[in-house]
C-alpha positions as a Markdown table, in Angstrom:
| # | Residue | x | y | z |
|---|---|---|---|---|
| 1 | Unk | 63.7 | -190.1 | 24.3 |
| 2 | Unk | 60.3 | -189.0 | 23.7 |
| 3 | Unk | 58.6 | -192.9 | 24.1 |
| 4 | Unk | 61.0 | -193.4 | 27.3 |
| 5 | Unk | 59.6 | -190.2 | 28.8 |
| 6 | Unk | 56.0 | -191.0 | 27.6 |
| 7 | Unk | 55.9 | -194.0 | 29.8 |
| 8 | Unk | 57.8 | -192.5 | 33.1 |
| 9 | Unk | 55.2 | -192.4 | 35.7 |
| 10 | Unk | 55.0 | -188.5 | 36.8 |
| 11 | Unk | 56.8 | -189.7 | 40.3 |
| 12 | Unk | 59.8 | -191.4 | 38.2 |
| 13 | Unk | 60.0 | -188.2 | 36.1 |
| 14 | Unk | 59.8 | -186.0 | 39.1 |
| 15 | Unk | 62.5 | -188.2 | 40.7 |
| 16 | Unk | 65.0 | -187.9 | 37.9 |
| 17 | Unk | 64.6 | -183.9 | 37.5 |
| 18 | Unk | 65.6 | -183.7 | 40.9 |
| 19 | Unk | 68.3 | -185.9 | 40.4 |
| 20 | Unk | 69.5 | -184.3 | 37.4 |
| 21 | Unk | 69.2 | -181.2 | 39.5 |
| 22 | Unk | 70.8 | -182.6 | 42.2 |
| 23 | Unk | 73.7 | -183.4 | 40.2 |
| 24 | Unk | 73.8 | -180.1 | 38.3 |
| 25 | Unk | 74.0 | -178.5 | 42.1 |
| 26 | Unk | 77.5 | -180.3 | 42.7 |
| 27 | Unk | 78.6 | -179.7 | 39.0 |
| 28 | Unk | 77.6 | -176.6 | 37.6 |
| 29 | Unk | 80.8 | -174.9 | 39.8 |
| 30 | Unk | 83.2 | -178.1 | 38.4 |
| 31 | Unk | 85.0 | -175.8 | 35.8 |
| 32 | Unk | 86.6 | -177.6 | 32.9 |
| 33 | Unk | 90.6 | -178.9 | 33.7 |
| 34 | Unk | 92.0 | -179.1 | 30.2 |
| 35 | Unk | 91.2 | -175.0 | 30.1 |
| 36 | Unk | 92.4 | -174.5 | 33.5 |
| 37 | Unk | 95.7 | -176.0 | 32.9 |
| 38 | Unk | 95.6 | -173.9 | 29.8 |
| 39 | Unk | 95.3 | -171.0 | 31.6 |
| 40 | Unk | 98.8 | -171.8 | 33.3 |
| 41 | Unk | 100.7 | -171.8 | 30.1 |
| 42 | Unk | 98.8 | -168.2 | 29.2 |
| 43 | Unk | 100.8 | -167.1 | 32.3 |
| 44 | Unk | 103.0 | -163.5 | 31.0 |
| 45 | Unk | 106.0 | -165.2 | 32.7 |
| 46 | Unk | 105.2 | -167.9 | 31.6 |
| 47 | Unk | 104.8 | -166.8 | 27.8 |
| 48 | Unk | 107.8 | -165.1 | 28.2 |
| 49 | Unk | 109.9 | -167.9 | 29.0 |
| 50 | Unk | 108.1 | -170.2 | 26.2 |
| 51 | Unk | 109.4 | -166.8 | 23.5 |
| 52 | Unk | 113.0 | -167.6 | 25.1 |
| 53 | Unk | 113.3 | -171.2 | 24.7 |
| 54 | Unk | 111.8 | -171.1 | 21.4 |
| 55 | Unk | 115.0 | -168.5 | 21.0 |
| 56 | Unk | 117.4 | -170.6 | 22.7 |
| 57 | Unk | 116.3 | -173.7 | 20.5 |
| 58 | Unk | 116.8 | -171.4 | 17.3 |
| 59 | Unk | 120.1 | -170.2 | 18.4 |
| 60 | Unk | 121.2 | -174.3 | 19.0 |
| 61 | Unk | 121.5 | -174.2 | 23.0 |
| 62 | Unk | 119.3 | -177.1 | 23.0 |
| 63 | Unk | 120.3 | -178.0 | 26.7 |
| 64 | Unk | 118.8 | -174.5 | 27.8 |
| 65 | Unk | 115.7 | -174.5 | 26.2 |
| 66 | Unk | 114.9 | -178.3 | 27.5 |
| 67 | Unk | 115.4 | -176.8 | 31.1 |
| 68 | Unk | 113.4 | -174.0 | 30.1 |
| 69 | Unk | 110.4 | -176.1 | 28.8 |
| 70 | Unk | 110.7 | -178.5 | 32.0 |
| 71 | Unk | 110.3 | -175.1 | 34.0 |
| 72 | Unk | 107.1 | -174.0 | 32.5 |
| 73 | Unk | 105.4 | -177.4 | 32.4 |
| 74 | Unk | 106.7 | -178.3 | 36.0 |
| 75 | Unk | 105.1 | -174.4 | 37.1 |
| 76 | Unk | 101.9 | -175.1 | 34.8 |
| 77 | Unk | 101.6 | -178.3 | 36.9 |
| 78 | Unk | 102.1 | -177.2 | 40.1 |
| 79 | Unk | 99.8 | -174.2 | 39.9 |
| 80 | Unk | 97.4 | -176.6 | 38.6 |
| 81 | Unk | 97.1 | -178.7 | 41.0 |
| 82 | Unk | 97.6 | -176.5 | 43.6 |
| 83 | Unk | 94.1 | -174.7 | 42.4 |
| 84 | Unk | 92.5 | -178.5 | 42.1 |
| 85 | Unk | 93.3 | -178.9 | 45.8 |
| 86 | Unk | 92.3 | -175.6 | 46.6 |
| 87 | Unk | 88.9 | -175.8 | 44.6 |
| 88 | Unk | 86.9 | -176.6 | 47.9 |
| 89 | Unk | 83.7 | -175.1 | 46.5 |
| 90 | Unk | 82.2 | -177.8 | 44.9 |
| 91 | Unk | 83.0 | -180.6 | 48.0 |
| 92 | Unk | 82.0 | -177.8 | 50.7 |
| 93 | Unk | 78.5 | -177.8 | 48.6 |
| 94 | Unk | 78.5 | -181.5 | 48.6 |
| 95 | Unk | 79.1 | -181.2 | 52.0 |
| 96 | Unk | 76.0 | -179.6 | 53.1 |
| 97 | Unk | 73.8 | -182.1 | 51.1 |
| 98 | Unk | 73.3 | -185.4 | 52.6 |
| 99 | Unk | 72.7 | -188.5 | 50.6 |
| 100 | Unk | 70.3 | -190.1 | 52.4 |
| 101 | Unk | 66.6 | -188.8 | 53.6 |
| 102 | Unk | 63.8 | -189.8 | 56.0 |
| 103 | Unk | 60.5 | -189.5 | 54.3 |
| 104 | Unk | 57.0 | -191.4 | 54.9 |
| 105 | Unk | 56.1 | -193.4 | 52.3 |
| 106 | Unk | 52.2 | -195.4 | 52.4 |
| 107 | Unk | 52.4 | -194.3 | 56.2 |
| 108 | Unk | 55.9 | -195.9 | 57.2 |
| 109 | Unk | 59.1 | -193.7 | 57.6 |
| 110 | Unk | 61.5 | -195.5 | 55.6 |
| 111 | Unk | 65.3 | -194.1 | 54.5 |
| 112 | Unk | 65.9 | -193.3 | 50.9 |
| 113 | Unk | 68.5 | -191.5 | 48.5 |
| 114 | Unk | 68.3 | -187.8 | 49.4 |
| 115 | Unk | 68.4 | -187.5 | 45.1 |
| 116 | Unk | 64.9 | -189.5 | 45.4 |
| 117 | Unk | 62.9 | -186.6 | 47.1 |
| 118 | Unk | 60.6 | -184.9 | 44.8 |
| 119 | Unk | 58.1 | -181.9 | 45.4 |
| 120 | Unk | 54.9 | -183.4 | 47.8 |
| 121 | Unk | 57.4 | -185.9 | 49.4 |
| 122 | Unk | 56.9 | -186.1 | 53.6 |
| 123 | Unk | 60.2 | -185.4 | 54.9 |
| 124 | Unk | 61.1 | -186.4 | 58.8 |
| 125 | Unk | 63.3 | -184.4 | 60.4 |
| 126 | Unk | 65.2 | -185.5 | 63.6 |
| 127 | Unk | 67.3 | -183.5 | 65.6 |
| 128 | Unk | 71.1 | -183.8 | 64.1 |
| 129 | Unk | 70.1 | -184.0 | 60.5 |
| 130 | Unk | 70.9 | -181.8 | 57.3 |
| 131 | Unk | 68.0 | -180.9 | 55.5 |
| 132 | Unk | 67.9 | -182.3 | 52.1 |
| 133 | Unk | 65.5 | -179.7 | 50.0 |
| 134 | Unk | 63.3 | -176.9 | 50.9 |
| 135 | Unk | 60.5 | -177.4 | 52.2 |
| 136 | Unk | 57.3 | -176.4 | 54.3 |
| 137 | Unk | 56.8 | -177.5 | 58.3 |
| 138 | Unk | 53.4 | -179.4 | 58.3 |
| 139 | Unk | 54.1 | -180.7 | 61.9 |
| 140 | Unk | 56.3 | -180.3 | 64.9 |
| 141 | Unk | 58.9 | -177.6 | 65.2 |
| 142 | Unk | 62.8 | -177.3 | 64.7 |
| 143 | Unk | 65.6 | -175.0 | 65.7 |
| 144 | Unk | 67.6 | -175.0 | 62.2 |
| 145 | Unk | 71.2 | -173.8 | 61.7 |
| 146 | Unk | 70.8 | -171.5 | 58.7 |
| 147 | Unk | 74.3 | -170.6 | 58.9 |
| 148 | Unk | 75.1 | -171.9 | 55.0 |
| 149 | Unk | 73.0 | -169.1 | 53.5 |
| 150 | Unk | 72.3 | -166.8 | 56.1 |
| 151 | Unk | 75.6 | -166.6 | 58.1 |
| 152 | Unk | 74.0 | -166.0 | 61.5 |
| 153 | Unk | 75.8 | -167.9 | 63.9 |
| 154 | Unk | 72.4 | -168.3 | 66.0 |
| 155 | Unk | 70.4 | -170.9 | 64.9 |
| 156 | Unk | 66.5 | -169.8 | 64.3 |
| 157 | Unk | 63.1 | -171.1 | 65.4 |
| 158 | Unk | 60.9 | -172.8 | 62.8 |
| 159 | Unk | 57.4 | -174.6 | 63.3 |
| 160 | Unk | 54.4 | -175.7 | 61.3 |
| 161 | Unk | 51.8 | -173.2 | 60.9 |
| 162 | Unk | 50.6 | -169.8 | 59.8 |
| 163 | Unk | 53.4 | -168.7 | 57.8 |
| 164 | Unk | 55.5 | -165.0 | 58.9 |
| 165 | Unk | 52.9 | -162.5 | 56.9 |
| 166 | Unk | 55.0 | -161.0 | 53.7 |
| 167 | Unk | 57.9 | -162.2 | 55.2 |
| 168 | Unk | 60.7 | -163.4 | 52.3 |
| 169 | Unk | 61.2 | -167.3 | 51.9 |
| 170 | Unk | 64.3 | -166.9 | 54.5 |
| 171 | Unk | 62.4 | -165.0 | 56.9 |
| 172 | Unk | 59.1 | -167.7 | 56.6 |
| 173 | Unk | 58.6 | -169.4 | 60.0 |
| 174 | Unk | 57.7 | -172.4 | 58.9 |
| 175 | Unk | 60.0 | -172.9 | 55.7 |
| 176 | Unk | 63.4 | -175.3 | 55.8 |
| 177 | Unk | 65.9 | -175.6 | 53.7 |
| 178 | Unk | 68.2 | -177.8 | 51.8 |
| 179 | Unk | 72.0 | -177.5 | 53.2 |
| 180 | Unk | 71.0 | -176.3 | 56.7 |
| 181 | Unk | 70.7 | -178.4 | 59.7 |
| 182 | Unk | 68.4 | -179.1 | 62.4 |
| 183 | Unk | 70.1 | -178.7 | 66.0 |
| 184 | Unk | 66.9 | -179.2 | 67.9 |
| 185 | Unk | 63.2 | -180.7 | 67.7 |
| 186 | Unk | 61.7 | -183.3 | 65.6 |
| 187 | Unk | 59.3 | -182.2 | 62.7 |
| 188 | Unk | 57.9 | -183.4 | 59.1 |
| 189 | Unk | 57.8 | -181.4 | 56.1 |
| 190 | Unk | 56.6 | -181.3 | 52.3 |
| 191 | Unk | 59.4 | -180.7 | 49.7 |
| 192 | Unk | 58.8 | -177.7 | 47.6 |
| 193 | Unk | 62.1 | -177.2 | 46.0 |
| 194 | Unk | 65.3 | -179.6 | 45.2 |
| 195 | Unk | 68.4 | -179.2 | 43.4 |
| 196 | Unk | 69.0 | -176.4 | 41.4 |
| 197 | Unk | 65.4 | -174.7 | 42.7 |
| 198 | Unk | 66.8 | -174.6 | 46.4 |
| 199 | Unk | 67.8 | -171.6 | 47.6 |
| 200 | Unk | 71.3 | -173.0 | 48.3 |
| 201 | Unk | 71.2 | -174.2 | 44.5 |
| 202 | Unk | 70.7 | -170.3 | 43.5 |
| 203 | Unk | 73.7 | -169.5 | 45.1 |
| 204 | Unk | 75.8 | -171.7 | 43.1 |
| 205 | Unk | 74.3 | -170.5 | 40.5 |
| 206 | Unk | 75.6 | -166.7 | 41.5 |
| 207 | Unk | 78.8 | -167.7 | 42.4 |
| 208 | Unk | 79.4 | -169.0 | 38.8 |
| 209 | Unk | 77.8 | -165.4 | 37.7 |
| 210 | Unk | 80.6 | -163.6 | 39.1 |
| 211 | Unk | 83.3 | -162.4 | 36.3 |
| 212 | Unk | 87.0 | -162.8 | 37.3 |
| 213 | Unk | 89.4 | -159.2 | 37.3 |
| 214 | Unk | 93.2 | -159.6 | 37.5 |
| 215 | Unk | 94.7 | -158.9 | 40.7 |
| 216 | Unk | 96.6 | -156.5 | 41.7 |
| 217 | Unk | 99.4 | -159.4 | 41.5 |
| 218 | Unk | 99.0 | -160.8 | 38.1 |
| 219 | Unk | 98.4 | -157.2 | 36.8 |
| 220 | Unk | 102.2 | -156.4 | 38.5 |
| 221 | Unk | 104.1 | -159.5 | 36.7 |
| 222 | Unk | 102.4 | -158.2 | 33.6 |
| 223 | Unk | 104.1 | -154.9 | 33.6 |
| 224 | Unk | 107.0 | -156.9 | 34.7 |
| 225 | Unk | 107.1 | -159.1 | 31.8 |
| 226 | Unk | 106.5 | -156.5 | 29.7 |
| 227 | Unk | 109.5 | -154.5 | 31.2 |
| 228 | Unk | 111.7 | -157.8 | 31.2 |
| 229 | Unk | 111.1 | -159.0 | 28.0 |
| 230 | Unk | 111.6 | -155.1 | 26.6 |
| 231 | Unk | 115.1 | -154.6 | 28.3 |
| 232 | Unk | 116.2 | -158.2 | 26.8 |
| 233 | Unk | 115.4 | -157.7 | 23.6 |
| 234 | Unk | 117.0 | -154.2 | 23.3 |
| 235 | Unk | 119.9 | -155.6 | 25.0 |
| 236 | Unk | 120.0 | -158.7 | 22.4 |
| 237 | Unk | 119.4 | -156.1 | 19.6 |
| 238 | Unk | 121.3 | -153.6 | 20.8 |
| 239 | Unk | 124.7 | -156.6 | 20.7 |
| 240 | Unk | 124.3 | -157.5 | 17.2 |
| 241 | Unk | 126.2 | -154.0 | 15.8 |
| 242 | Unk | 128.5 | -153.9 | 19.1 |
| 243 | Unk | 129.3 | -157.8 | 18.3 |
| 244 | Unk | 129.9 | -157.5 | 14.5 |
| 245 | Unk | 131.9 | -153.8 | 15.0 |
| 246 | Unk | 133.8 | -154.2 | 18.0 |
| 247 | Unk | 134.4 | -157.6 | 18.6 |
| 248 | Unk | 135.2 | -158.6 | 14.8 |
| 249 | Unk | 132.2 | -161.3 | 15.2 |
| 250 | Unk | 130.0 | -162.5 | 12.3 |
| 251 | Unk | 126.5 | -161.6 | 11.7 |
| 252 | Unk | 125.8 | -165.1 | 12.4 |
| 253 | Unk | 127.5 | -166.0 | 15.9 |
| 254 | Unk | 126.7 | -161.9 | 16.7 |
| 255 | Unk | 123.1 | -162.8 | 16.4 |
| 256 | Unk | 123.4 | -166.2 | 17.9 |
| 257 | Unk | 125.1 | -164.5 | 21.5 |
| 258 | Unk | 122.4 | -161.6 | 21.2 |
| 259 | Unk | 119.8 | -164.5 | 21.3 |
| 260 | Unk | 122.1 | -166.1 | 24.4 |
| 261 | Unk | 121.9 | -162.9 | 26.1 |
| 262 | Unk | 118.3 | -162.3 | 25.4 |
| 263 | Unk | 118.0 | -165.6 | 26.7 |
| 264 | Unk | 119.8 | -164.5 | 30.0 |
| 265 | Unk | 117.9 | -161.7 | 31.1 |
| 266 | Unk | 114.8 | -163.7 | 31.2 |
| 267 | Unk | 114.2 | -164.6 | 35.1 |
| 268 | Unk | 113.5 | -168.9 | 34.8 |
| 269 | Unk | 113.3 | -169.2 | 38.7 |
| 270 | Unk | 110.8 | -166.2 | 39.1 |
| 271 | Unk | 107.9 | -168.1 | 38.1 |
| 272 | Unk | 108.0 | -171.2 | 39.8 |
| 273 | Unk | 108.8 | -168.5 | 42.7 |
| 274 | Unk | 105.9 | -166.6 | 42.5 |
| 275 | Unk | 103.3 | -170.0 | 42.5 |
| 276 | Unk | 105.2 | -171.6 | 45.4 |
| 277 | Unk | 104.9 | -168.3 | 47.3 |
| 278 | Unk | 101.3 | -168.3 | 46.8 |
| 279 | Unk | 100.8 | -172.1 | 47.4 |
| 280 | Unk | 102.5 | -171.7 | 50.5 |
| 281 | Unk | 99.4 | -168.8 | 51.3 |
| 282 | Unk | 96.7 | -171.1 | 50.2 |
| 283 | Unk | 98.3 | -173.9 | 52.7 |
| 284 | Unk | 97.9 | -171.4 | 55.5 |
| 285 | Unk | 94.6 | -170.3 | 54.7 |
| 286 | Unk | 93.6 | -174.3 | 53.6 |
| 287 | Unk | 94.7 | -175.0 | 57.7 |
| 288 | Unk | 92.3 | -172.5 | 59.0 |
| 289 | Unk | 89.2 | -173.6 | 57.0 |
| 290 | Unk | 89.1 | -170.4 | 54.5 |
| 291 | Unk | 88.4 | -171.5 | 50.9 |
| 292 | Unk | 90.8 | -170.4 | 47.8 |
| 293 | Unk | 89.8 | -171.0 | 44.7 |
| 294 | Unk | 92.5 | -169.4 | 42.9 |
| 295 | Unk | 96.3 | -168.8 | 43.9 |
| 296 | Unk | 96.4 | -165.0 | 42.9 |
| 297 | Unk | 93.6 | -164.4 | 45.4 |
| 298 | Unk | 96.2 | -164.9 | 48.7 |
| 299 | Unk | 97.9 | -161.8 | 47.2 |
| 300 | Unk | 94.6 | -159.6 | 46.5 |
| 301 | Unk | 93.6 | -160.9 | 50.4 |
| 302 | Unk | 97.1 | -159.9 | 51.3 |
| 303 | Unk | 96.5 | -156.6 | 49.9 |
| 304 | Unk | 93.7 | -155.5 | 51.1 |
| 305 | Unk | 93.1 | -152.4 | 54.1 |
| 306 | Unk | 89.6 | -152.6 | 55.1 |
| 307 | Unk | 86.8 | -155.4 | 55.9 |
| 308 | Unk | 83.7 | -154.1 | 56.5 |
| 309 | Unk | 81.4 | -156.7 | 57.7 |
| 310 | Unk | 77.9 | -156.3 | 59.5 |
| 311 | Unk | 78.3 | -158.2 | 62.6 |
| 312 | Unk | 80.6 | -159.9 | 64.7 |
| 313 | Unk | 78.5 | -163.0 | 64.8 |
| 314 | Unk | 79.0 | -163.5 | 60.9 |
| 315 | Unk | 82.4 | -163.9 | 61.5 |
| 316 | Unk | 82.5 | -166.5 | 64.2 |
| 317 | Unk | 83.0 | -170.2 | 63.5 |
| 318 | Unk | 79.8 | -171.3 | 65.5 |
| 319 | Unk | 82.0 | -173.0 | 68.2 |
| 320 | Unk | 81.1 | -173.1 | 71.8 |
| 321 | Unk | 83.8 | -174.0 | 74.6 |
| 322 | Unk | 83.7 | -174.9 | 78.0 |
| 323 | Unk | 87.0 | -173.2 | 79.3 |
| 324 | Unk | 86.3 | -173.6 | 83.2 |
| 325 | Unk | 84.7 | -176.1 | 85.8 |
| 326 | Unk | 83.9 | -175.7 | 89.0 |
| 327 | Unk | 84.2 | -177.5 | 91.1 |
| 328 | Unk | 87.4 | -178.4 | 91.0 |
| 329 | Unk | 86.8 | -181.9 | 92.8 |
| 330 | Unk | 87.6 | -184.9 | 90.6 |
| 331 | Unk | 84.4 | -186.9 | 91.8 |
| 332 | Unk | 82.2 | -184.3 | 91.1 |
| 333 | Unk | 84.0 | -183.6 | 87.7 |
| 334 | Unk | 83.8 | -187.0 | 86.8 |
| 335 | Unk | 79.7 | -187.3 | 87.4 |
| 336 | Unk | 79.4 | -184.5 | 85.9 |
| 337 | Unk | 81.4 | -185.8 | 82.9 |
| 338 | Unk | 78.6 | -189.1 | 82.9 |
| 339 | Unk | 75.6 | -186.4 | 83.6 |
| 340 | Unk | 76.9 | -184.0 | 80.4 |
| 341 | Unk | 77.2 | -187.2 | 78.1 |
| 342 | Unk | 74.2 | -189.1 | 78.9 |
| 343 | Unk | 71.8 | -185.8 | 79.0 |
| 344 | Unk | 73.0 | -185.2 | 75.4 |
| 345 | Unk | 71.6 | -185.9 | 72.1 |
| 346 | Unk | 74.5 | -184.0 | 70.1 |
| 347 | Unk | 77.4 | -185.7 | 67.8 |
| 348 | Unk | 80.9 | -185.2 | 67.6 |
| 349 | Unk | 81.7 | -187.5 | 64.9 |
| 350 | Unk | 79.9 | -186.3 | 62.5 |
| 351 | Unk | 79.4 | -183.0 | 63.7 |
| 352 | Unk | 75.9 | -182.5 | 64.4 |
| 353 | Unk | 73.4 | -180.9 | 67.4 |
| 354 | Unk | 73.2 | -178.0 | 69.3 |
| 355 | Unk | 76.1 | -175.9 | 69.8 |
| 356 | Unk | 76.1 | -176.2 | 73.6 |
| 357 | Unk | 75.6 | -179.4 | 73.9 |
| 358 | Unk | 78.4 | -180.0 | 71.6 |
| 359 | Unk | 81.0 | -177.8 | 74.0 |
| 360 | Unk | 79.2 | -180.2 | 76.9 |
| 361 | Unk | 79.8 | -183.2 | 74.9 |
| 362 | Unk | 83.5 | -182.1 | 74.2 |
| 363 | Unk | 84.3 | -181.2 | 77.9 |
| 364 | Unk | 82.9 | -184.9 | 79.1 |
| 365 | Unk | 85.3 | -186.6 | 76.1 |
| 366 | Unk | 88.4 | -184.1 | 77.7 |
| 367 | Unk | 87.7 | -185.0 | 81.4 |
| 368 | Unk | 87.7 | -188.8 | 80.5 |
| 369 | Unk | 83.6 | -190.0 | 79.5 |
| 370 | Unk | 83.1 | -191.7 | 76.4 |
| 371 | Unk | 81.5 | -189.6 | 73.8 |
| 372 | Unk | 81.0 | -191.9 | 70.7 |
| 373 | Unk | 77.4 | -192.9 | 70.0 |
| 374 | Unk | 78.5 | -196.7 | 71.0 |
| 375 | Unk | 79.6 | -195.4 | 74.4 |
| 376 | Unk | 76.6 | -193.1 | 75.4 |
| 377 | Unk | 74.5 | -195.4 | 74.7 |
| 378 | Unk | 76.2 | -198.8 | 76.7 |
| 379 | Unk | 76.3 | -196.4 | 79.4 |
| 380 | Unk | 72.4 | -195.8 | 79.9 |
């Protein structure tokens, strides 16, 4: 390790930090899956029906505690995979990172993997892109979406020069950063940070900080485990003496019913309720772009009173839309359908531009224009 490092020149070193941090970016919120499908079986339902198949296979009624078994790992599995679909954290960060990069290298602009950039690297950025690392404006200026780690709807003037006097690194006129985008302007710009050093790389860092309390759900099917599994085993205790007294039976087939009764009063269908419930919340919520990381958290969001947010503007999905146009004349709609598409350097697919131009560019695909980048440009 130490001779291989020895004869890395200080770019290739540079170049395979920021790779490695990069990489630690996407995987540092990947949690481990053998532990989470652990965490199913730790379930109190679902320990409670493990204690009563373990019963039902003592006390011989093999059928039952097969059915019970195929209901915990069948529940274990669902709710696992429901929370690996659901895990949209780590792909909405690899979202906002592209992989590839305009730089200048010995004075020619040339495209290269975004994990390539290293501090001192002369990023270009065009109108459209995502940013691939923070970095400082040296030249030209930009209007930059900084919705990822801001959430202002309103995207916010940078340009190369004089920096904002104390202002904080967000605040910094002429600093960009790594998962926000540029929706107008053209300007270059020396890295300063990548990877785990961005700002966007601190916040998966924090969201990883953040220690997980029971809801008010899972700390309900506690107490209801704990009152079911209470109420069945004074029931199954309280048979024995009834069983061997009044109905003449033997210790052995008393205890064996006491265990079949036990065995009843545990709810098998509850579970597997519970998780599809729950799934069927994170579908919802899945449909209208919120992220779930964990099925118990539809509950906690079902049980909440108050939001109190800041602004309106934090709330909004950044989506402009033309809803009328006048006039009403379909020659005059249609030119205006060419005029909208052709003045227009935003992207539907993938999107990317100025928010406007984007509702513009939308209104010219609904009124009949071609939108695609192929189209636009044919049509000049």
């Amino acid at each position: 390790m130490g001779a291989d490092a020895a004869g890395l020149s200080s770019r290739e070193a540079a170049r395979r930090l920021a790779a490695y941090g990069r990489n630690e970016l996407v995987s540092r919120t990947t949690r481990s899956w053998p532990r989470e499908l652990a965490e199913q079986l730790v379930h109190p339902l679902a320990l409670l029906l493990i204690a009563a198949g373990v019963l039902a296979l003592v006390a011989g009624i093999v059928v039952l505690a097969i059915a019970i078994a195929a209901v915990v790992v069948l529940n274990a599995v669902l709710a696992f995979w429901q929370e690996q679909q659901a895990e949209h954290a780590v792909e909405a960060l690899r979202a906002y990172l592209p992989e590839r990069a305009l730089v200048v290298r010995d004075g020619r602009r040339v495209e290269v993997e975004a994990a390539e950039l290293v501090p001192g690297d002369l990023m270009v950025l065009l109108e459209g892109d995502r940013i691939s690392a923070d970095a400082r404006l040296v030249s030209g200026a930009l209007e930059v979406d900084m919705s990822a780690l801001n959430g202002e709807s309103v995207p916010v003037a940078r340009s190369a020069g004089a920096p904002t006097a104390r202002a904080a690194p967000l605040e910094a006129s002429d600093r960009v950063f790594s998962g926000t985008a540029a929706t107008a302007g053209e300007a270059q710009a020396v890295v300063l940070q990548t990877g785990m050093q961005t700002e966007i790389g601190r916040v998966a860092s924090l969201t990883q900080r953040v220690e997980t309390d029971q809801s008010p759900l899972m700390l309900q099917v506690r107490r209801v485990a704990w009152i079911i599994a209470v109420v069945a085993v004074g029931v199954g205790l309280a048979f024995v003496p009834i069983g061997t007294l009044a109905a003449g039976l033997s210790i052995r087939n008393a205890v064996v019913f006491a265990i079949g009764l036990l065995v009843a009063n545990v709810p098998e269908g509850l579970l597997p309720t519970i998780t599809l419930a729950l799934a069927v919340g994170v579908r919802a919520l899945a449909r209208r772009g919120a992220i779930v990381k964990r099925l118990s958290a539809v509950e906690t969001l079902g049980s909440t009173d108050v939001i109190c947010t800041d602004k309106t503007g934090t709330l909004t999905e950044n989506r402009m839309r033309v809803t009328d146009v006048w006039p009403q004349d379909e020659r005059a709609q249609r030119a205006l359908a060419v005029a909208v598409a052709r003045c227009n350097t935003a992207a539907l697919e993938p999107r990317a531009g100025d928010p406007t131009e984007l509702a513009l560019l939308e209104l010219a695909g609904r009124l009949g224009e071609g939108v695609s980048g192929d189209e636009r440009a044919a049509g000049r």
